[in-house]
C-alpha positions as CSV (number, residue, x, y, z in Angstrom):
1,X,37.8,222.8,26.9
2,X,41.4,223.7,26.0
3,X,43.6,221.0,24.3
4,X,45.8,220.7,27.5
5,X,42.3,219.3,29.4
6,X,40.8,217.6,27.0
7,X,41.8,213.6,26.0
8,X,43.4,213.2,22.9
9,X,42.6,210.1,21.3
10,X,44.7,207.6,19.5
11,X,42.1,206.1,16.6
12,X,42.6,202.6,16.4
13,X,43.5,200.8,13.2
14,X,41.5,199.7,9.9
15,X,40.7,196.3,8.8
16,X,42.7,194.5,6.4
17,X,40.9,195.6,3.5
18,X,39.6,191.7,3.4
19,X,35.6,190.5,4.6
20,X,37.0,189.5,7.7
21,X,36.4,191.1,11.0
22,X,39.9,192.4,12.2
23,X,40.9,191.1,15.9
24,X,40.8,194.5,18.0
25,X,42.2,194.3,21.7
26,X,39.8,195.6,23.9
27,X,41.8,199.3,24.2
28,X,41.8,199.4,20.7
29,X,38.2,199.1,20.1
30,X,37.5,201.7,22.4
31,X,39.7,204.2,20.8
32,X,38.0,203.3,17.6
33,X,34.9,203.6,19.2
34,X,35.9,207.2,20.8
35,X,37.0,208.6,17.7
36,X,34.1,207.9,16.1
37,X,32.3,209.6,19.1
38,X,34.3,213.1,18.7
39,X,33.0,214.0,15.5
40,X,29.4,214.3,16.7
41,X,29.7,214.5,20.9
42,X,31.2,217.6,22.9
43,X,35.1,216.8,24.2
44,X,34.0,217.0,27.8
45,X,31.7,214.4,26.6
46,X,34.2,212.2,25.1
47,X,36.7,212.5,27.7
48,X,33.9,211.7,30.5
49,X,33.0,208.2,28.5
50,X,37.4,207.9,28.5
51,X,37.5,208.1,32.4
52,X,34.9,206.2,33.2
53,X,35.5,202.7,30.8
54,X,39.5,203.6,31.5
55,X,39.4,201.2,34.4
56,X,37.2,198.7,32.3
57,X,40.3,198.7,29.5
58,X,42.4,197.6,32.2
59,X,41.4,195.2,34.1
60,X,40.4,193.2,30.4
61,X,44.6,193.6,29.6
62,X,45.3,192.6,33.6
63,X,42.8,189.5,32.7
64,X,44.5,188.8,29.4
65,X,41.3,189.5,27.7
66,X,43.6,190.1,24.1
67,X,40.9,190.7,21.8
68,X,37.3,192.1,22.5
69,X,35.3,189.4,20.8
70,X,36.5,186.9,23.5
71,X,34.4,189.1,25.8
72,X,31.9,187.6,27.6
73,X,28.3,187.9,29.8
74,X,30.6,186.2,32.8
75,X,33.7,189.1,32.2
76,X,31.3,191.8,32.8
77,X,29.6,190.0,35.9
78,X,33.1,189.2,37.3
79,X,34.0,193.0,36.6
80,X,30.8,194.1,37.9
81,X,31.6,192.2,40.8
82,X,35.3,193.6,41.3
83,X,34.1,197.3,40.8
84,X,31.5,196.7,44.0
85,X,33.7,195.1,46.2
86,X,36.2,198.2,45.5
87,X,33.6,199.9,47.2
88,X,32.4,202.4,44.1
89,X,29.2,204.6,44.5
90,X,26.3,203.2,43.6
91,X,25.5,206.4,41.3
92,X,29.5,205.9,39.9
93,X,28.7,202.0,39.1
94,X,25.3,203.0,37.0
95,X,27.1,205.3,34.7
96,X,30.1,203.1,34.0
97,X,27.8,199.9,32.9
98,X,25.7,202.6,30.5
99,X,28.8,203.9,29.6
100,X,29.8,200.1,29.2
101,X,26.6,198.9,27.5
102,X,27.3,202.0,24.6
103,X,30.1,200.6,24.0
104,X,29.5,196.8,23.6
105,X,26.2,198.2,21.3
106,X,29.1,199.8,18.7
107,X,31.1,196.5,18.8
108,X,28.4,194.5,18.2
109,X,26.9,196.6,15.4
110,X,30.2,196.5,13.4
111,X,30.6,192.9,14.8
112,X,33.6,193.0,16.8
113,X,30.9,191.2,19.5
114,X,28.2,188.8,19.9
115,X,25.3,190.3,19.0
116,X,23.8,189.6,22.5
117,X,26.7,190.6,24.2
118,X,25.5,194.1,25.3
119,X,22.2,193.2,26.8
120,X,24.1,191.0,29.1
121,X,25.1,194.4,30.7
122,X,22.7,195.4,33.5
123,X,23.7,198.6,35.3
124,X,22.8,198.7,38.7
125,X,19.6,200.2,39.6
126,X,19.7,204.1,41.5
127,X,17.3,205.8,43.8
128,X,16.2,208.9,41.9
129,X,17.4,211.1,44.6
130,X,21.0,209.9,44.1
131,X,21.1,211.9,40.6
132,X,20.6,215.1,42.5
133,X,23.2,217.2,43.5
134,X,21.3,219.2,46.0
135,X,24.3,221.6,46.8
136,X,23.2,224.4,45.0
137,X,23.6,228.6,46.0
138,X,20.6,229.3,47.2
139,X,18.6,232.6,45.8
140,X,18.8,234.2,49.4
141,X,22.5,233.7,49.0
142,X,22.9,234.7,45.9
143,X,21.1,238.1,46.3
144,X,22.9,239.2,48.8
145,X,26.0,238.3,47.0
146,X,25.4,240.7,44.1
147,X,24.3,242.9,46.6
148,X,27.6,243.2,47.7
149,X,29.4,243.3,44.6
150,X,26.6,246.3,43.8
151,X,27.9,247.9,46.7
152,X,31.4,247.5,47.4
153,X,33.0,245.9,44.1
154,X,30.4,247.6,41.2
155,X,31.7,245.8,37.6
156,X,34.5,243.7,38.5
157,X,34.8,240.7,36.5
158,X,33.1,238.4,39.8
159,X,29.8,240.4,39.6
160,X,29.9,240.1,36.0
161,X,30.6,236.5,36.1
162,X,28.7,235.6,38.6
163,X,25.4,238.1,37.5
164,X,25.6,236.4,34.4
165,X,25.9,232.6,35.5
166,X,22.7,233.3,37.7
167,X,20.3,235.8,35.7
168,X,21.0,233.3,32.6
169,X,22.0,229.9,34.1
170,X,24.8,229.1,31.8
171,X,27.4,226.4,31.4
172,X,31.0,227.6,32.7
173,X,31.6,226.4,29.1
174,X,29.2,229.0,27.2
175,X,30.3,231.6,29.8
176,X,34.0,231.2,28.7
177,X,33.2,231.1,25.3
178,X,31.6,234.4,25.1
179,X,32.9,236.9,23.1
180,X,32.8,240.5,23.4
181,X,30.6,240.5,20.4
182,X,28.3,238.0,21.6
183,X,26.8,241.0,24.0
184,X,24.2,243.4,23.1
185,X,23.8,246.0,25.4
186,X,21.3,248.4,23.6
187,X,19.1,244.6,23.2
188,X,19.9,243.4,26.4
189,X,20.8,239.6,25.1
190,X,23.3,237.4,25.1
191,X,24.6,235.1,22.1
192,X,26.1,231.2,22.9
193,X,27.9,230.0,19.6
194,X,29.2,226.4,18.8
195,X,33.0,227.1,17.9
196,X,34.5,224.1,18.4
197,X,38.1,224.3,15.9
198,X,38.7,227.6,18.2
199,X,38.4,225.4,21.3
200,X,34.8,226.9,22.7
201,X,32.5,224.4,22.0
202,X,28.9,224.1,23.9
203,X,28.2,220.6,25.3
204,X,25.0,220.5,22.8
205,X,27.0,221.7,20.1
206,X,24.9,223.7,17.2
207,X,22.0,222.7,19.3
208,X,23.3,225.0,22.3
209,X,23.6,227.5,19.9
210,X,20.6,230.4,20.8
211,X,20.0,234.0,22.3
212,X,19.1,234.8,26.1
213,X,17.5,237.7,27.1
214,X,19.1,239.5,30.0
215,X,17.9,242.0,32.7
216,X,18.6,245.8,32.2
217,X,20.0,245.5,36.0
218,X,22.3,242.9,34.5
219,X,23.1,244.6,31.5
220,X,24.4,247.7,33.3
221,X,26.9,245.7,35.2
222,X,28.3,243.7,32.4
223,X,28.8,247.5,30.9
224,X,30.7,248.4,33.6
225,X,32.7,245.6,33.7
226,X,34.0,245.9,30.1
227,X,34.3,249.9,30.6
228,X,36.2,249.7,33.9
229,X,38.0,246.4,34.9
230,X,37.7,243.8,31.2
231,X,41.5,243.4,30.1
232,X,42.1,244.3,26.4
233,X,43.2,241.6,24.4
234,X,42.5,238.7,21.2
235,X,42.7,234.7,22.0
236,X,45.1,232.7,20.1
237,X,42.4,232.4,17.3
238,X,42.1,236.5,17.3
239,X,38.8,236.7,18.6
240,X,38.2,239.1,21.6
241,X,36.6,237.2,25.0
242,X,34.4,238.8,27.0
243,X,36.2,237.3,30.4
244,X,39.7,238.0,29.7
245,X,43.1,238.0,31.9
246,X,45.9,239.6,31.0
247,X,46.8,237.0,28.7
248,X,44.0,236.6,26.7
249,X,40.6,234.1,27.5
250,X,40.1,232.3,30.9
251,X,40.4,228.8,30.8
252,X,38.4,226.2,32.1
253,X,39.7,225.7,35.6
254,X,40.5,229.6,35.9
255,X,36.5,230.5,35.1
256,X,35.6,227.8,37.4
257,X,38.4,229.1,40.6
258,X,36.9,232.7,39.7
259,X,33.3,231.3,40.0
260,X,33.9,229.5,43.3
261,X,35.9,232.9,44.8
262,X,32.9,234.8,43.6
263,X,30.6,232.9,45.9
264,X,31.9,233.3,49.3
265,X,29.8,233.5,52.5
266,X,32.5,235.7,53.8
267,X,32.2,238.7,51.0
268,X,28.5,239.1,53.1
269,X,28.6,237.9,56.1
270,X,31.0,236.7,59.4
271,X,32.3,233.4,57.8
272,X,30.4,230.5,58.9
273,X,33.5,228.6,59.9
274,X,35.0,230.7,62.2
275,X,37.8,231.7,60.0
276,X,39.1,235.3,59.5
277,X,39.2,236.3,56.0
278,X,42.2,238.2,56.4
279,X,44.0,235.1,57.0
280,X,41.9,232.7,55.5
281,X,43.8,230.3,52.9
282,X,40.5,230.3,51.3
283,X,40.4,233.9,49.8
284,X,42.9,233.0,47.3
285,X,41.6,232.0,43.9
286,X,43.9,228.6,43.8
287,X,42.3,227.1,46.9
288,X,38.6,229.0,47.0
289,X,37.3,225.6,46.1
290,X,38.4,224.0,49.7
291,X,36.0,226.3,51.0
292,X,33.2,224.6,52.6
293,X,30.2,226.8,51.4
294,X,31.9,228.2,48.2
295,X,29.6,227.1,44.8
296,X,31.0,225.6,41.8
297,X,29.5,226.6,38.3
298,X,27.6,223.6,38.0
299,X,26.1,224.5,41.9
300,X,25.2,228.3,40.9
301,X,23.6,226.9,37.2
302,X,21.1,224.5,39.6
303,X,19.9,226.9,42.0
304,X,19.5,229.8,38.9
305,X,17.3,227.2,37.0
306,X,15.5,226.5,40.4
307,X,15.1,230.4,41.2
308,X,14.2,230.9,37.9
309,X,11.0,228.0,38.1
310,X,9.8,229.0,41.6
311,X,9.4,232.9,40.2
312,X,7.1,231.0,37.7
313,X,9.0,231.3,34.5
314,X,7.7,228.4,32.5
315,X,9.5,225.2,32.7
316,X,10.1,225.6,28.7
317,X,11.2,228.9,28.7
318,X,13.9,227.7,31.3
319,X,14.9,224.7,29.3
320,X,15.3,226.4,26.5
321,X,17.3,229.5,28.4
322,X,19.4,227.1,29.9
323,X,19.5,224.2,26.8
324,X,18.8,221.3,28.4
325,X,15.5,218.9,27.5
326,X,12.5,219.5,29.9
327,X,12.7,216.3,31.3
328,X,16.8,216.6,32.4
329,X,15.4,219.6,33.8
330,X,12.8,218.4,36.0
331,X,15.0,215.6,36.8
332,X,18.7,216.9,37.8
333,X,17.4,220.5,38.7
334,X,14.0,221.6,39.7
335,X,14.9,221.1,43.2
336,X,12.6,223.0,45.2
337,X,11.9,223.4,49.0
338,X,8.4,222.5,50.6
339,X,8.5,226.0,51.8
340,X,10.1,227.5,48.3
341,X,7.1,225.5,46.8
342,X,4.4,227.2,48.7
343,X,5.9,230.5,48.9
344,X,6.6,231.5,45.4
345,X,4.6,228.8,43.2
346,X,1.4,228.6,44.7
347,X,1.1,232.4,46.3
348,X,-0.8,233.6,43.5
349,X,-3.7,230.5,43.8
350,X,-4.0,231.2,47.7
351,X,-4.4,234.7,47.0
352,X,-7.3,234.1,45.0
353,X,-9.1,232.2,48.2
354,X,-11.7,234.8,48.9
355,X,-15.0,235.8,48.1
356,X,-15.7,237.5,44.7
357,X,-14.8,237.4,41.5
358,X,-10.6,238.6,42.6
359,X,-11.0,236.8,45.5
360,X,-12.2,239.9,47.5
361,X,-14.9,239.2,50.2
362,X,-17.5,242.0,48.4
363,X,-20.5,240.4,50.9
């Protein structure tokens, strides 16, 4: 995340240098609280916890809450209570109050809070299927996607983008913050590396640091692309991205506009909206997100961990391909069909449903 997207916090002050407990305001606890938080969490993670208490920070000044230790179990009901009748998603309201609850747990450990305070926060129960998001490009859609770039646009930075995002199942994050020299060609592997001070961090920091294995297939366009159509050129910090434009590394929103004009119906097919792509707002980068069956990064990273399961790669291998914990996996992103479930997970075992020893009728 580049400075200009990322929250920059204001750290909150220090105690008096006395025994006592210094009398925080509510939005000064927090930034305390957030500080503390960016030297161990990723800044999309910081700045996700920023948005979603923001409105939390408020409404205590708007109630004239002036100090967090006059907080209450009643404030956070009445809150509770104003945040529902606003008409918030259920899924929206559960992360707020965990969000919340993390929160009250650092006050009250440094005792800015009753100690009992937090477990008075209950966030709202969710139906599993809510944490889903089961937009996702589907393999059928992807393939013939690349088989369109292998045909008609060989190497341009949207096959290579979009080959590597699917054959690897990468974060738009790690896939920005490759360098050049993080791909080996004559090993056919990829390297994601923590840099955080040169503004590519991985959300799992040193933990998201590791080596993925690519496909020769995939390997060969990547080589084109950085023969034929990669822009020369250093970031600010000197190093040499591997997705470039013509001033140096992609940002965030950039990588992601590329990603969702990468993923078009239209590049394959008559466009399912009836809309002519010679005309079509839609084919430029700055509004290929408005298009209704264009796939964000985080849409092509769930159905290439769910392609990659139903072709029977081991759940571990995934998670650890993809770095994310088994169960998150199984949870947010093994998201198969009925028919994806019998067709490619259990073809092998009905194949074996015959007579003799490899299921061959040998009476």
């Amino acid at each position: 995340m580049s400075r200009a997207d990322s929250y920059e916090i204001e750290v909150g002050g220090e105690a008096d240098g006395g025994d006592r407990v210094p009398d925080l305001s509510p939005r000064e606890a927090f930034e305390r609280w957030l500080g503390r938080l960016r030297a161990s969490k990723a800044d999309s993670t910081v700045t996700s916890y920023h948005y979603q208490l923001k409105l939390f920070i408020e409404w205590c000044e708007e109630e004239e809450i002036d100090t967090i230790g006059e907080l209450t179990g009643w404030d956070i009901e009445t809150y509770e209570t104003t945040r529902r009748n606003e008409g918030v998603e259920l899924l929206s309201l559960n992360k707020e109050f965990r969000t919340l609850k993390l929160f009250l747990e650092y006050c009250a450990r440094v005792e800015l809070v009753a100690e009992d305070l937090p477990e008075k926060v209950d966030p709202p129960d969710v139906p599993r299927d809510a944490h889903v998001d089961e937009t996702r490009l589907e393999h059928g859609r992807a393939e013939l996607l690349l088989d369109y770039y292998a045909e008609h646009d060989y190497g341009s930075r949207e096959h290579a983008l979009l080959a590597l995002a699917w054959y690897v199942g990468a974060r738009l994050g790690g896939l920005r913050g490759l360098d050049l020299d993080d791909y080996d060609s004559a090993d056919a592997y990829l390297q994601f590396i923590h840099r955080p001070r040169e503004e590519t961090p991985l959300k799992n920091g040193r933990d998201g640091e590791r080596a993925v294995g690519l496909p020769r297939e995939v390997c060969e366009v990547v080589d084109a692309y950085v023969a034929d159509h990669r822009e020369e050129g250093h970031d600010e910090y000197g190093r040499r991205p591997l997705f470039t434009t013509t001033v140096g590394r992609m940002s965030q929103n950039y990588t992601r506009a590329r990603m969702y004009l990468a993923t078009e119906p239209c590049l394959h097919m008559s466009c399912p909206h009836g809309n002519d792509r010679e005309t079509c707002e839609y084919v430029d980068y700055t509004h290929a997100s408005k298009c209704p069956s264009s796939r964000s990064p985080h849409q092509v990273r769930t159905g290439s961990i769910t392609w990659q399961l139903n072709r029977g790669v081991p759940v571990e291998v995934v998670a650890e391909r993809v770095n994310t914990s088994v169960r998150v996996l199984k949870r947010h992103y093994d998201q198969p069909t009925k028919r994806e479930e019998l067709e490619e997970r259990r073809r092998e075992y009905v194949d074996r449903l015959g007579f003799g020893a490899n299921g061959d009728d040998q009476s």
